[in-house]
N, C-alpha and C positions, 0 to 999 in steps of 0.2 A: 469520562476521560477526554474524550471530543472534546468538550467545551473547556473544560481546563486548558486541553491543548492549546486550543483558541484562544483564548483568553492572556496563555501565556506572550503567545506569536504578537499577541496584539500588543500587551504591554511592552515588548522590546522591539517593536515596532518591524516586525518580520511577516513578511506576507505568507501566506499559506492557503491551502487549497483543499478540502476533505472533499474525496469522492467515495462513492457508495462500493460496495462488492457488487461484481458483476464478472461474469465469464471467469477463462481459465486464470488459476492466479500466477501460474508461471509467466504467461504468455503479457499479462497485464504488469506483472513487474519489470521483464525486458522493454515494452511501451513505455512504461514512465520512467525509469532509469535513463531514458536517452534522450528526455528532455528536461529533467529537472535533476539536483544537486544531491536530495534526500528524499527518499523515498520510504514508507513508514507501514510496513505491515502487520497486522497482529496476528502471534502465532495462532491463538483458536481461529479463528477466519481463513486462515490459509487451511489448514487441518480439518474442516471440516468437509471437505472436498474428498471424491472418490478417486485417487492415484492407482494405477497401474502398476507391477512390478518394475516396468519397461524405464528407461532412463527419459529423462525430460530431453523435448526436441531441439531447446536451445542450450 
């Protein structure tokens, strides 16, 4: 699906950026939401994470 992405962005000549899973995914979507337009995450990769009952800090 990456590469498709890719491939897409490329044909319509839209830059794009794939970064890897790393750290907390809340916390990494507040990060990239405040400098880019669209931000793109997959629900299995966010869910595979240990969450807490507790409400997210942001």
């Amino acid at each position: 699906m990456i590469e498709r992405f890719e491939c897409m962005c490329k044909a319509a000549d839209i830059r794009c950026r794939i970064l890897e899973e790393s750290g907390d995914p809340f916390a990494k979507l507040v990060e990239q939401s405040r400098y880019h337009d669209l931000t793109i995450f997959g629900l299995l990769s966010v869910f595979e994470y240990d969450f807490l009952d507790d409400d997210p800090e942001y």
